[in-house]
PQR file of N, CA, C, O and H, with PARSE charges and radii, in Angstrom:
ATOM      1  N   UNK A   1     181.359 -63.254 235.007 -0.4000 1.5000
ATOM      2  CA  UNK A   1     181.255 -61.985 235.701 -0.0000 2.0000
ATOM      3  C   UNK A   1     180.020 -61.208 235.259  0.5500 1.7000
ATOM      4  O   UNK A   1     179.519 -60.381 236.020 -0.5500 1.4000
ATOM      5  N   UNK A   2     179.655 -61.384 234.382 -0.4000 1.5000
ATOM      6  CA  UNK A   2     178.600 -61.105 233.608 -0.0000 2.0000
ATOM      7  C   UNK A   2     177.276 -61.254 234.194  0.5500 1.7000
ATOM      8  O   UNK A   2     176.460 -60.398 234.537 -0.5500 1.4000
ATOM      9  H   UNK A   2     180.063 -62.056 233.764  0.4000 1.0000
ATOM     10  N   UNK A   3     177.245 -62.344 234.229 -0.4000 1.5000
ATOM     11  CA  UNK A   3     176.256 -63.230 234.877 -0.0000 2.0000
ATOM     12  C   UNK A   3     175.776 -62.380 236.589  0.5500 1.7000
ATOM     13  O   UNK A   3     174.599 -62.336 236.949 -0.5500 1.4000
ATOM     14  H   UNK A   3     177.908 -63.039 233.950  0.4000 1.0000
ATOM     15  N   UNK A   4     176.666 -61.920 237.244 -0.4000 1.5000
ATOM     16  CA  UNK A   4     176.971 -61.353 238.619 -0.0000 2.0000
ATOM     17  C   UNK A   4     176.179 -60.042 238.474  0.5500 1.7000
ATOM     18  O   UNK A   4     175.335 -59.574 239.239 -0.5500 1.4000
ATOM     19  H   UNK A   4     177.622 -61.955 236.952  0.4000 1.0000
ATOM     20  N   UNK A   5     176.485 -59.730 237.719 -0.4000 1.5000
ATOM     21  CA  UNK A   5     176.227 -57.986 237.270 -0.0000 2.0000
ATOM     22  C   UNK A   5     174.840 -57.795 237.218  0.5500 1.7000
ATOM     23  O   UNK A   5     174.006 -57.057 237.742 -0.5500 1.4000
ATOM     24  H   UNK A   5     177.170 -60.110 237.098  0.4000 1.0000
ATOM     25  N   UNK A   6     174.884 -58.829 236.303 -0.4000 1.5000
ATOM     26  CA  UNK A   6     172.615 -58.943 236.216 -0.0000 2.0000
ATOM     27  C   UNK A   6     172.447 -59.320 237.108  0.5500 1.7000
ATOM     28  O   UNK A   6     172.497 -58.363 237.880 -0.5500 1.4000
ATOM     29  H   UNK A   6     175.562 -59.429 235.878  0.4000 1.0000
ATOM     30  N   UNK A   7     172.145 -60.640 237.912 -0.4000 1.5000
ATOM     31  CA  UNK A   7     171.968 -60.351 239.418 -0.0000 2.0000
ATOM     32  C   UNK A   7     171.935 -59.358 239.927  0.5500 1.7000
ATOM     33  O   UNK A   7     170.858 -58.885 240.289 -0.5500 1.4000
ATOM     34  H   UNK A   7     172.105 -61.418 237.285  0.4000 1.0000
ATOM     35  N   UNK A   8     173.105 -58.720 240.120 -0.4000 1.5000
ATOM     36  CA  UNK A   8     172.590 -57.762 241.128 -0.0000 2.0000
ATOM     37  C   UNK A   8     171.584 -56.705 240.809  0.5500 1.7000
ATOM     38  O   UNK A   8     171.026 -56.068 241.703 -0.5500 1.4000
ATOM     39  H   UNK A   8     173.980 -59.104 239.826  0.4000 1.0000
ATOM     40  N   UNK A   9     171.323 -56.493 239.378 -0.4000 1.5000
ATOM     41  CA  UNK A   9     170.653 -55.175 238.980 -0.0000 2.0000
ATOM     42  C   UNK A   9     169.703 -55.827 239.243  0.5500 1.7000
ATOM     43  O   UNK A   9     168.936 -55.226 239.994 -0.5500 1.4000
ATOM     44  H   UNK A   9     171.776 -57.011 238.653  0.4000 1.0000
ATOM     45  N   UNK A  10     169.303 -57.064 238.895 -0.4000 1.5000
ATOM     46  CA  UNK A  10     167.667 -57.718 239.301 -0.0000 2.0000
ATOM     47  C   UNK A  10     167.369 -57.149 240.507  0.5500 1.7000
ATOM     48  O   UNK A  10     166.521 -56.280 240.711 -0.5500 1.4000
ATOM     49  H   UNK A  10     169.926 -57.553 238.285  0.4000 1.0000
ATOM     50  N   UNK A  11     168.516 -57.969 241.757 -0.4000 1.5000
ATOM     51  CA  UNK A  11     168.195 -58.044 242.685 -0.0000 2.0000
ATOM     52  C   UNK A  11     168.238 -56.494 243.049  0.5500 1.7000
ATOM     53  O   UNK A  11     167.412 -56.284 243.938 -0.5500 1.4000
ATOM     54  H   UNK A  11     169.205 -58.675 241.592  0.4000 1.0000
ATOM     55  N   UNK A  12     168.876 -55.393 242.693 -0.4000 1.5000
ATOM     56  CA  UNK A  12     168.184 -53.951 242.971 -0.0000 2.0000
ATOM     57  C   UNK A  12     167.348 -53.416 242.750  0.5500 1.7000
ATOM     58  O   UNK A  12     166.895 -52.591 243.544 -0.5500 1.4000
ATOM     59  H   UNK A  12     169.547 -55.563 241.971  0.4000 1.0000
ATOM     60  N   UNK A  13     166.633 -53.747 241.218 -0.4000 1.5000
ATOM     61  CA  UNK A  13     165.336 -53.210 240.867 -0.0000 2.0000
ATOM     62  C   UNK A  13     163.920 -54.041 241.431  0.5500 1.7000
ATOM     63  O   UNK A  13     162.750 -53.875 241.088 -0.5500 1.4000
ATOM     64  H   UNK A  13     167.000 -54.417 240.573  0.4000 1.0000
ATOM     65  N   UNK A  14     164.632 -55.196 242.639 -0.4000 1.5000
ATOM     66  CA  UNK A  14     163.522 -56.038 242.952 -0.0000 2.0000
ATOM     67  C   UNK A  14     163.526 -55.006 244.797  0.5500 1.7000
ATOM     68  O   UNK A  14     162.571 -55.090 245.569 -0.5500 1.4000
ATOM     69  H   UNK A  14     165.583 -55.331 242.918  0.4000 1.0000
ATOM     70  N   UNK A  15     164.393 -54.423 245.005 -0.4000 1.5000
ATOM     71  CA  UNK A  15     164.449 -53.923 246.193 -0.0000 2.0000
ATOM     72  C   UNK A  15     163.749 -52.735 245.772  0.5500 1.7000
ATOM     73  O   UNK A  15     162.664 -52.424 246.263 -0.5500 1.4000
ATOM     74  H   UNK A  15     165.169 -54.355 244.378  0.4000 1.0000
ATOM     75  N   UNK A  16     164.297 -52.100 244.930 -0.4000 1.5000
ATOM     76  CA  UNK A  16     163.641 -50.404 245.025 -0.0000 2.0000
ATOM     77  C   UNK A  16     161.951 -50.775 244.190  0.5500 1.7000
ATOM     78  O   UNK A  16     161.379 -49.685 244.189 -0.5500 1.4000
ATOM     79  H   UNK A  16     165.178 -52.353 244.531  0.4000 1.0000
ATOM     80  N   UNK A  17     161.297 -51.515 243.728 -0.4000 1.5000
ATOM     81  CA  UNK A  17     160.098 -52.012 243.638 -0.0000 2.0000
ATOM     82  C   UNK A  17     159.307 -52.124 244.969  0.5500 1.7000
ATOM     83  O   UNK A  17     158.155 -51.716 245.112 -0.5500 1.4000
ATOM     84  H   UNK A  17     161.762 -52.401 243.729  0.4000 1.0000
ATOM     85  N   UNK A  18     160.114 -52.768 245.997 -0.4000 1.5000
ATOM     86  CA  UNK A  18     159.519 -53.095 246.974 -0.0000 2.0000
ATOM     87  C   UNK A  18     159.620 -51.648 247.705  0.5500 1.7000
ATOM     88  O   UNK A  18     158.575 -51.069 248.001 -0.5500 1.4000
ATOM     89  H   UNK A  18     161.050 -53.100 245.881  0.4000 1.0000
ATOM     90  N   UNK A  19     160.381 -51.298 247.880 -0.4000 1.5000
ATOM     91  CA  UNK A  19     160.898 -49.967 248.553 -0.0000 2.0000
ATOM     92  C   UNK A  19     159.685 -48.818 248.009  0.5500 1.7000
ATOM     93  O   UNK A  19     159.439 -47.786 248.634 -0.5500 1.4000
ATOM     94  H   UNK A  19     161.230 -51.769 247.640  0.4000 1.0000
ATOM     95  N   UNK A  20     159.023 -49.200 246.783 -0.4000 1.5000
ATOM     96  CA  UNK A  20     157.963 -48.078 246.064 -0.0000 2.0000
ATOM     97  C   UNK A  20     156.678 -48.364 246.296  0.5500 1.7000
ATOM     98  O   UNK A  20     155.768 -47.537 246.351 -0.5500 1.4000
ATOM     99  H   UNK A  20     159.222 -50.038 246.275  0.4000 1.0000
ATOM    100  N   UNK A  21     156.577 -49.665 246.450 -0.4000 1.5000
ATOM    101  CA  UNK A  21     155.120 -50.282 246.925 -0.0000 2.0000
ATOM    102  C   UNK A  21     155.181 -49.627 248.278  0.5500 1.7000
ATOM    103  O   UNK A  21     154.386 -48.689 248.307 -0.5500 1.4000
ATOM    104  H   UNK A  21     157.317 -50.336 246.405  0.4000 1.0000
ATOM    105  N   UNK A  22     156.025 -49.823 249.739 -0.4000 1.5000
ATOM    106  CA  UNK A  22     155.764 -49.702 250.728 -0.0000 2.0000
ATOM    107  C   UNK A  22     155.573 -48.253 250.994  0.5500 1.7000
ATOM    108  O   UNK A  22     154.896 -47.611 251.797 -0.5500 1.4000
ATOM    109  H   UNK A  22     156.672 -50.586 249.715  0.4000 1.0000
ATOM    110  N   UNK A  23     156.416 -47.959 250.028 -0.4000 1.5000
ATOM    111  CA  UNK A  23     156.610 -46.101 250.833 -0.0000 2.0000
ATOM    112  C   UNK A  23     154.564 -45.372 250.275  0.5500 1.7000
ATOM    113  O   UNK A  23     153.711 -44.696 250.850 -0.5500 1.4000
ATOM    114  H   UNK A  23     156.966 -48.481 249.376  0.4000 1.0000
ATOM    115  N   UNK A  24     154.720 -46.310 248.398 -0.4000 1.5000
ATOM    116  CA  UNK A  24     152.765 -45.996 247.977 -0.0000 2.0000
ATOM    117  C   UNK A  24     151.921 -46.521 249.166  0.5500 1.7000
ATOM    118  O   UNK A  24     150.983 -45.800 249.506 -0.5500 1.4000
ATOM    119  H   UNK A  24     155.413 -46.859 247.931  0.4000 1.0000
ATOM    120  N   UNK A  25     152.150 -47.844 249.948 -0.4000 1.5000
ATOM    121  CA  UNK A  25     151.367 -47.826 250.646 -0.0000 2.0000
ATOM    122  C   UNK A  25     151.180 -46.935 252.272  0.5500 1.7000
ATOM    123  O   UNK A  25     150.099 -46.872 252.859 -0.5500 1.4000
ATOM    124  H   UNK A  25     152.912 -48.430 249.672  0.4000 1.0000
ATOM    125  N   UNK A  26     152.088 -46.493 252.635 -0.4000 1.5000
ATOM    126  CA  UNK A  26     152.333 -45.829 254.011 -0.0000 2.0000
ATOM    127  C   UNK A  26     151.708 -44.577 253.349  0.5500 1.7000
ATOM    128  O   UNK A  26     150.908 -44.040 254.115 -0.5500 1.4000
ATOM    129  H   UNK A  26     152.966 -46.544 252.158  0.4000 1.0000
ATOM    130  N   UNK A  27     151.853 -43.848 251.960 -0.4000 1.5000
ATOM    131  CA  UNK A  27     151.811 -42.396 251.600 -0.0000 2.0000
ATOM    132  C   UNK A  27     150.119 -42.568 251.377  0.5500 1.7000
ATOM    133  O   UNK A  27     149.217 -41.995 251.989 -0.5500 1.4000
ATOM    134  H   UNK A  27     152.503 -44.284 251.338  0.4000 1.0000
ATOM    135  N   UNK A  28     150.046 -43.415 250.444 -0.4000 1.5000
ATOM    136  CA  UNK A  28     148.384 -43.040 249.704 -0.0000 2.0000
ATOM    137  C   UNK A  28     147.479 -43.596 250.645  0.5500 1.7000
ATOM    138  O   UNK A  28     146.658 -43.054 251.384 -0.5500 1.4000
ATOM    139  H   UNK A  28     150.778 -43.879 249.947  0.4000 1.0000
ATOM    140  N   UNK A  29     147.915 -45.259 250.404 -0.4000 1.5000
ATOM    141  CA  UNK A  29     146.681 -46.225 250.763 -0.0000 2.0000
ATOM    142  C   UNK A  29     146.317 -46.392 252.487  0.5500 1.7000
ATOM    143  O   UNK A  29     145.176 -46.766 252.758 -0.5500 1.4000
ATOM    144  H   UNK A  29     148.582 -45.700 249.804  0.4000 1.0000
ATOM    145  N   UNK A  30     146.982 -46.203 253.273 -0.4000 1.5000
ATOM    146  CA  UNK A  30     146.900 -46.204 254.588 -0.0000 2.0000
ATOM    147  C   UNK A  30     145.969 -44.714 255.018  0.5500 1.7000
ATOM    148  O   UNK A  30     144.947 -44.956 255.660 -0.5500 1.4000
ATOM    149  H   UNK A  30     147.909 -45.899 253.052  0.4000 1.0000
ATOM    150  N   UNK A  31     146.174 -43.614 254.794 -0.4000 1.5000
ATOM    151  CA  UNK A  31     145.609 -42.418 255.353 -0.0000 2.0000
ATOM    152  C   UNK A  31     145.034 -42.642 254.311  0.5500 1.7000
ATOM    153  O   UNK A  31     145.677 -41.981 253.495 -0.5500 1.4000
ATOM    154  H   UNK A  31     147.005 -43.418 254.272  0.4000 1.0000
ATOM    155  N   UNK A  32     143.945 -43.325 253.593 -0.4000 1.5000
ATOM    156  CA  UNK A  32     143.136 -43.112 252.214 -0.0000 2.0000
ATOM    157  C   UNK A  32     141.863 -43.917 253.610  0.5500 1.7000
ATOM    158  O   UNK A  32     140.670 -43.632 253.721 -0.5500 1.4000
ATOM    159  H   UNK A  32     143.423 -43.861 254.256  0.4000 1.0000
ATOM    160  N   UNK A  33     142.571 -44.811 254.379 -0.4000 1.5000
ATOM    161  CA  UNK A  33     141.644 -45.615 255.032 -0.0000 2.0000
ATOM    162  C   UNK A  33     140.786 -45.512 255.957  0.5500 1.7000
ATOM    163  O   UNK A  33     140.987 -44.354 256.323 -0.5500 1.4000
ATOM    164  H   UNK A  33     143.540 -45.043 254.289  0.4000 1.0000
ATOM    165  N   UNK A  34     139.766 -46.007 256.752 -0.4000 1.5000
ATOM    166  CA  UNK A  34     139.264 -45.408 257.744 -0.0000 2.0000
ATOM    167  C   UNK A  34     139.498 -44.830 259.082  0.5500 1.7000
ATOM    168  O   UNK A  34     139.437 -45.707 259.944 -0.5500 1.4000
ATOM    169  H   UNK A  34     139.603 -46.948 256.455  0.4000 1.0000
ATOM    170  N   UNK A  35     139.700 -43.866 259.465 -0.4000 1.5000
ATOM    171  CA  UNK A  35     140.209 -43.723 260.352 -0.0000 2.0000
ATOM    172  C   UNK A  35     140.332 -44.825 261.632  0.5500 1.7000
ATOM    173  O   UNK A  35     141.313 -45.313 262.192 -0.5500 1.4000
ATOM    174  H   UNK A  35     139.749 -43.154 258.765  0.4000 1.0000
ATOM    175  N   UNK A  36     139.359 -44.933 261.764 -0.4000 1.5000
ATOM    176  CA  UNK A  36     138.665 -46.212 262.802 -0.0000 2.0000
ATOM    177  C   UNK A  36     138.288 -47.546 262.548  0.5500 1.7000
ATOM    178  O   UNK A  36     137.319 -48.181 262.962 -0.5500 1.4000
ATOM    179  H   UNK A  36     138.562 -44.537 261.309  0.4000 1.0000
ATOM    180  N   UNK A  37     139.357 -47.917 261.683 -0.4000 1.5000
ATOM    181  CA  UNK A  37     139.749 -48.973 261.558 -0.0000 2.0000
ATOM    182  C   UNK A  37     141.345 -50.040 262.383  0.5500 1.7000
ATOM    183  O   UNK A  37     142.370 -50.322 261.762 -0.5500 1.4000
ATOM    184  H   UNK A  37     140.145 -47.401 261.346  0.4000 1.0000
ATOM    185  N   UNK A  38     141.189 -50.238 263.164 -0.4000 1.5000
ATOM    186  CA  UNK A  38     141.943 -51.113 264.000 -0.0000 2.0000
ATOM    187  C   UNK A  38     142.777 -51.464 263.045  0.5500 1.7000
ATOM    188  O   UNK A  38     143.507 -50.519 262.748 -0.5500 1.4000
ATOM    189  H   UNK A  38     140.356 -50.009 263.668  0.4000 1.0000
ATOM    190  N   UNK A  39     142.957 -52.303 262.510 -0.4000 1.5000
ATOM    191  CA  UNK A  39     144.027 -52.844 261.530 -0.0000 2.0000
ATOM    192  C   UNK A  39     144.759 -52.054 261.095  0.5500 1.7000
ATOM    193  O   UNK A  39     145.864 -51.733 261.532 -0.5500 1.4000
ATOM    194  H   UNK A  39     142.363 -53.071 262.751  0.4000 1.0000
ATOM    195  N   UNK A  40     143.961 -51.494 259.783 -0.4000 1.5000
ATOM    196  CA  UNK A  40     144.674 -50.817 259.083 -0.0000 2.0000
ATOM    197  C   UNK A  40     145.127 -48.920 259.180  0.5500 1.7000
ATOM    198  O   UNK A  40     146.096 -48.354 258.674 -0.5500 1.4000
ATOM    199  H   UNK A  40     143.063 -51.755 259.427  0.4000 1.0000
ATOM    200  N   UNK A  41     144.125 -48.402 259.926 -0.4000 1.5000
ATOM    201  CA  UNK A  41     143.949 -47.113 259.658 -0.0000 2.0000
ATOM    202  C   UNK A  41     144.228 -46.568 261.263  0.5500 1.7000
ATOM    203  O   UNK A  41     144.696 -47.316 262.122 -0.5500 1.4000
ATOM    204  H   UNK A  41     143.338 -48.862 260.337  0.4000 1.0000
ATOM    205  N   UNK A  42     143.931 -45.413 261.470 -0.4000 1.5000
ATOM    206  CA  UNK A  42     145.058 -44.346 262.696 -0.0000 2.0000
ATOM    207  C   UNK A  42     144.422 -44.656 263.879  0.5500 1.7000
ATOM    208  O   UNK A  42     144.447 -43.786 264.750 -0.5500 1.4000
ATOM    209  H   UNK A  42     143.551 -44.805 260.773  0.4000 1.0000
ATOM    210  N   UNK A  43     143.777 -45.845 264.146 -0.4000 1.5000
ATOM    211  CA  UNK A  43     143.019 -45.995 265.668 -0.0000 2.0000
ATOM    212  C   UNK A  43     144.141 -46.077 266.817  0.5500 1.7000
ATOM    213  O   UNK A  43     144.042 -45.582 267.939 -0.5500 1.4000
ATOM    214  H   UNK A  43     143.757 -46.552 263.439  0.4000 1.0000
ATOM    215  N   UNK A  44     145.548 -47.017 266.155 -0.4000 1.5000
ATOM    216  CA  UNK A  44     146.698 -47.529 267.207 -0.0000 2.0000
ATOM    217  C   UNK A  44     146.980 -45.885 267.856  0.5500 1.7000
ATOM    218  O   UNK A  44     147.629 -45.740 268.892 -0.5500 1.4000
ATOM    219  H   UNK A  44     145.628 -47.420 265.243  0.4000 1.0000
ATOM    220  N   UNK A  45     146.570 -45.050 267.316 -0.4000 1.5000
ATOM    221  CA  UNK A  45     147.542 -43.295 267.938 -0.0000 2.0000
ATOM    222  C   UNK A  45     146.251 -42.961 268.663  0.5500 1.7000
ATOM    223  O   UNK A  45     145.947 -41.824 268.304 -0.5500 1.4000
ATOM    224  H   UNK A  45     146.042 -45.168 266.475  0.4000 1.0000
ATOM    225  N   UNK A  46     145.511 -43.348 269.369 -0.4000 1.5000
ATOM    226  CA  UNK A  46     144.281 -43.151 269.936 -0.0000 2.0000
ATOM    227  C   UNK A  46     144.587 -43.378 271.394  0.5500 1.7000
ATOM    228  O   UNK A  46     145.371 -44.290 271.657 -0.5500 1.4000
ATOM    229  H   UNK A  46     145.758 -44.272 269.661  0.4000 1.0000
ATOM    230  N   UNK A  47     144.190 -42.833 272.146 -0.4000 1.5000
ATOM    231  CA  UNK A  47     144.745 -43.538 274.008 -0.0000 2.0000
ATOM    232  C   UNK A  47     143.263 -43.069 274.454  0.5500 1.7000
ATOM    233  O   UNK A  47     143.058 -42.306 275.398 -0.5500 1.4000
ATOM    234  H   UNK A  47     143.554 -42.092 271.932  0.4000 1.0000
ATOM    235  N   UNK A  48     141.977 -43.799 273.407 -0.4000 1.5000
ATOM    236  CA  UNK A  48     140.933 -43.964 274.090 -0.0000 2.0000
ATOM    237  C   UNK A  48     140.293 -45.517 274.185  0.5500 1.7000
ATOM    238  O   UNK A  48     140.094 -46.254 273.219 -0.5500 1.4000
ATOM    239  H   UNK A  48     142.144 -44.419 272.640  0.4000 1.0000
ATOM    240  N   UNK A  49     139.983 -45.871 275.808 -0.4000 1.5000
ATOM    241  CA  UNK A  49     140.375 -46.965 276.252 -0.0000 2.0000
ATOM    242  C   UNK A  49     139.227 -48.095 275.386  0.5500 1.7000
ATOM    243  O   UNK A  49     139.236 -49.326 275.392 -0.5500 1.4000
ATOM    244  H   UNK A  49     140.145 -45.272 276.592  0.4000 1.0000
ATOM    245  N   UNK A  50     138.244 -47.100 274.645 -0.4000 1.5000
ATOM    246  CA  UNK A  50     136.676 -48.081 273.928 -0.0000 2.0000
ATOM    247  C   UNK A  50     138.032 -49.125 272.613  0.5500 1.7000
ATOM    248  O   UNK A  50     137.911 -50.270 272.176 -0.5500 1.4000
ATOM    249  H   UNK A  50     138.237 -46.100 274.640  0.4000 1.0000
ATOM    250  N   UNK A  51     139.101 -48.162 272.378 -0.4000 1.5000
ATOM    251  CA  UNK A  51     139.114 -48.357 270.806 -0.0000 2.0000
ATOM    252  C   UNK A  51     140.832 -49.374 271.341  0.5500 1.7000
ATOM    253  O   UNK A  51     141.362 -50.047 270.457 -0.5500 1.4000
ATOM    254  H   UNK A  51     139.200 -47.232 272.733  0.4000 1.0000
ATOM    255  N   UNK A  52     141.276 -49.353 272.311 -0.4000 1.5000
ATOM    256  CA  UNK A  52     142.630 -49.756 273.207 -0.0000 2.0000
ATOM    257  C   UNK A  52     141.703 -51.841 272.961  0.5500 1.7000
ATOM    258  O   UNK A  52     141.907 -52.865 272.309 -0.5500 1.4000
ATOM    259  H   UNK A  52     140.845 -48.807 273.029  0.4000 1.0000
ATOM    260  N   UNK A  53     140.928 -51.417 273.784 -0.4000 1.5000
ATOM    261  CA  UNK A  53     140.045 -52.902 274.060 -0.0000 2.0000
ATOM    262  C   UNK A  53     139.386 -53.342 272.827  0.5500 1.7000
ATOM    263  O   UNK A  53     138.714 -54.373 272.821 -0.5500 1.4000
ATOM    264  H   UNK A  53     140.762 -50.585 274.314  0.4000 1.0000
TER
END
C-alpha cells in the first residue's frame, strides 16, 4: 500500500510541474514574444488578410 501512495504523489508532483511550466509559458514566455510572429506570438488574433495567408 505503500508503494501506491508514492506513486501517486510522484505522479501529482509530475502533473502540477507540468501544470507550472504551461501556465510560465502562456504567462511570461508567449507575450515576451514577437508580436508578429505566426507560430508563436499574437498574429492568430489578427483578421488582417497579409498575416491570415
Amino acid at each position: 500500500m505503500k508503494n501506491i501512495a508514492r506513486y501517486a504523489w510522484l505522479l501529482l508532483f509530475f502533473v502540477g510541474m507540468s501544470l507550472a511550466f504551461y501556465a510560465y509559458d502562456n504567462l511570461i514566455v508567449i507575450p515576451a514574444l514577437d508580436p508578429a510572429d505566426p507560430d508563436r506570438g499574437w498574429a492568430w488574433l489578427t483578421s488582417d488578410p497579409d498575416v491570415i495567408e
